[in-house]
C-alpha positions in Angstrom: 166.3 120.2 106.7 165.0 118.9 103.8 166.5 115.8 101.1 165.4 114.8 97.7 162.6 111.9 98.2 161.4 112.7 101.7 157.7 113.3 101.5 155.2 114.5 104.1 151.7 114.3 104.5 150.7 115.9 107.8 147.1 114.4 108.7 146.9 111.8 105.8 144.7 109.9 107.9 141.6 111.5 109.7 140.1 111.2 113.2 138.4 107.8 112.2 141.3 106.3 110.1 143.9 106.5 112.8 141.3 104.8 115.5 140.8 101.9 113.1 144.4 101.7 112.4 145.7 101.9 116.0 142.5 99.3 117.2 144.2 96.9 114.5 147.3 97.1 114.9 147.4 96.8 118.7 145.3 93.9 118.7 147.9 92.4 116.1 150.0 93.5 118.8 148.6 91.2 121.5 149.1 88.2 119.5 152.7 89.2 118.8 154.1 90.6 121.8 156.7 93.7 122.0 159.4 93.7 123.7 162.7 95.9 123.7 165.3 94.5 121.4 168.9 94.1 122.4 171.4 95.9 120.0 174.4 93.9 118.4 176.6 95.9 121.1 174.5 94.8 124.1 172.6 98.1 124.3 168.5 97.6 125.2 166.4 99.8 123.0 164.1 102.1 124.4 161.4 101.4 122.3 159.3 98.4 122.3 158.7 96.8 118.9 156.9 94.2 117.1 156.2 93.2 113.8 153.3 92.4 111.2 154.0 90.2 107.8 156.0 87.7 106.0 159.1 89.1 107.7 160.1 91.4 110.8 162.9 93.1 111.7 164.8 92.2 114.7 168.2 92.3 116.4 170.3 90.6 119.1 173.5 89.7 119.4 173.9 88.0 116.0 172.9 91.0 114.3 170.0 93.1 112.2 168.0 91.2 110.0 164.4 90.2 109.3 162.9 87.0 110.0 159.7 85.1 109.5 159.0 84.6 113.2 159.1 85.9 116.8 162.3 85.7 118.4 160.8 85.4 121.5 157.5 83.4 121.1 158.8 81.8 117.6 155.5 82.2 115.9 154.6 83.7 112.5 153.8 87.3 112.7 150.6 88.5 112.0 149.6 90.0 109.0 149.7 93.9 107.6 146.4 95.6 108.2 144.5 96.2 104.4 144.2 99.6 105.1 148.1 99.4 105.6 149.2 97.9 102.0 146.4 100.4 100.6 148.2 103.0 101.8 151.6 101.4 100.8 149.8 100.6 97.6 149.0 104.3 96.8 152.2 106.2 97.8 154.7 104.0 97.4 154.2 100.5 95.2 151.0 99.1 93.5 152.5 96.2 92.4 155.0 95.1 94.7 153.1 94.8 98.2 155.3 95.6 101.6 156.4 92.2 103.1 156.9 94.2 106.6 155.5 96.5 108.9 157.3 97.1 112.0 155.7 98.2 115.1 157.4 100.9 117.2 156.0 101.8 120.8 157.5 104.7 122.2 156.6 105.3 126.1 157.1 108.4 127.5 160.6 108.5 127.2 161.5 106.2 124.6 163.4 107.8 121.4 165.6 106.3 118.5 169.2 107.1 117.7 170.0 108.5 114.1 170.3 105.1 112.2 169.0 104.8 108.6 167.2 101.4 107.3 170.1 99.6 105.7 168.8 95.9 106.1 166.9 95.3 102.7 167.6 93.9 99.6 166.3 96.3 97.6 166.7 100.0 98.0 164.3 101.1 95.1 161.3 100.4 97.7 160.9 103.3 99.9 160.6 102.9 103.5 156.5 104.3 104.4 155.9 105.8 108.0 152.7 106.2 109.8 152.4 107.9 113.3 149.7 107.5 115.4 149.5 108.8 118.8 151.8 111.1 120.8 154.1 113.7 118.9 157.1 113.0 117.8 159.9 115.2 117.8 161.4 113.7 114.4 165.4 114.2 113.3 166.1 113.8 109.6 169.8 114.0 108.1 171.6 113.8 105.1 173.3 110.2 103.4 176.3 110.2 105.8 175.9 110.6 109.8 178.0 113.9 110.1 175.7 115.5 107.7 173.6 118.3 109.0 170.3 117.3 110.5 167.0 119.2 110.9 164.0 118.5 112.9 160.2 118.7 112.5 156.9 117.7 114.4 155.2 113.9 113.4 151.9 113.9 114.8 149.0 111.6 115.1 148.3 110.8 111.6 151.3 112.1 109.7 152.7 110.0 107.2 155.8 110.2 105.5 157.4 108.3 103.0 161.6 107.8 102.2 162.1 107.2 98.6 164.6 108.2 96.6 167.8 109.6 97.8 165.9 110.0 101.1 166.1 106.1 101.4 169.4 106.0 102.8 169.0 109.2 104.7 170.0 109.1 108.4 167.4 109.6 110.9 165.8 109.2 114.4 163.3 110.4 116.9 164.3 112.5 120.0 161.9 112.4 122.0 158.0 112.3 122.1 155.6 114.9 123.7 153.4 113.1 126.3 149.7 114.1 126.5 149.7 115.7 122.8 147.4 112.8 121.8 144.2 110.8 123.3 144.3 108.3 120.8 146.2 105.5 122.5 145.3 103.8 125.7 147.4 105.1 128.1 149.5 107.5 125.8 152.2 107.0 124.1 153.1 106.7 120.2 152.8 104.0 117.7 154.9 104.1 114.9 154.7 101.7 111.6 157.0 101.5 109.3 156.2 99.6 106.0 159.3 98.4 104.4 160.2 95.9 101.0 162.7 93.4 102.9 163.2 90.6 100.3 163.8 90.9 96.9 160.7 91.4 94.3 
């Protein structure tokens, strides 16, 4: 299954790369603690998340959004890695920097439902993915939810990008494959996401 703007770079980052990217981003993670969000419907996620930046994503009972703080702790987040908005910089925007980076931690049987990112001002600014970790058994679709969807294989230090038509693509994870990976501390995946939230 493939769709106009969907990129993949399967081992962007090397060896080295994805250790300094996961020791940075989890000890962001430490200062802004992940939990599992509630859905609008009451549903608890499977994944834990976090964020990094001027803005996070979050949801509860009032709805999806982003934020400037914590819903839990209400602090600022932490800021985006460097090597992060390089990356960003590079592939997606070098003039407009992402104002988000949301954290994803996917235990061993965590997994995402087919959504697509729908929550941003501006759809011009592609939506930047990073895996590190565990495999990820990755579901992409077409514009509307009934569309046929294909999967593929995110692995530690896969990135991909959705720009274009692929912005408003449906798609999820269904699963992860424990053990594929030694990079995280007790297994698992980390997912980041860097996104444009507010307008330019």
């Amino acid at each position: 299954m493939t769709i106009e703007g969907f990129r993949l770079l399967p081992g962007r980052l090397d060896a080295d790369q994805q250790r300094a990217m996961a020791d940075a981003v989890l000890r962001l993670v430490g200062e802004a603690q992940a939990y599992r969000p509630v859905t609008p419907s009451g549903r608890r996620m499977s994944v834990a998340m976090t964020n990094l930046g001027p803005l996070g994503w979050v949801t509860d009972a009032r709805g999806y959004r982003y934020q400037p703080t914590h819903p839990i702790t209400g602090a600022p987040w932490p800021p985006i890695p460097a090597a992060l908005t390089a990356l960003w910089a590079e592939l997606c925007d070098a003039d407009v920097p992402p104002d988000c980076c949301l954290v994803n931690l996917y235990a061993a049987a965590a997994r995402m439902g087919l959504h697509r990112d729908a929550d941003e001002a501006d759809f011009r600014f592609p939506v930047l993915s990073v895996s590190l970790g565990d495999t990820a058994f990755f579901r992409l679709g077409g514009l509307t939810r009934s569309d046929p969807t294909g999967q593929l294989r995110l692995a530690s230090g896969d990135v991909c990008v959705l720009g274009g038509p692929a912005r408003r693509a449906y798609h999820g994870v269904d699963r992860i494959l424990p053990g594929s990976s030694r990079l995280l501390p007790g297994g698992g995946r980390l997912n980041l996401t860097l996104r444009r939230a507010a307008p330019a």
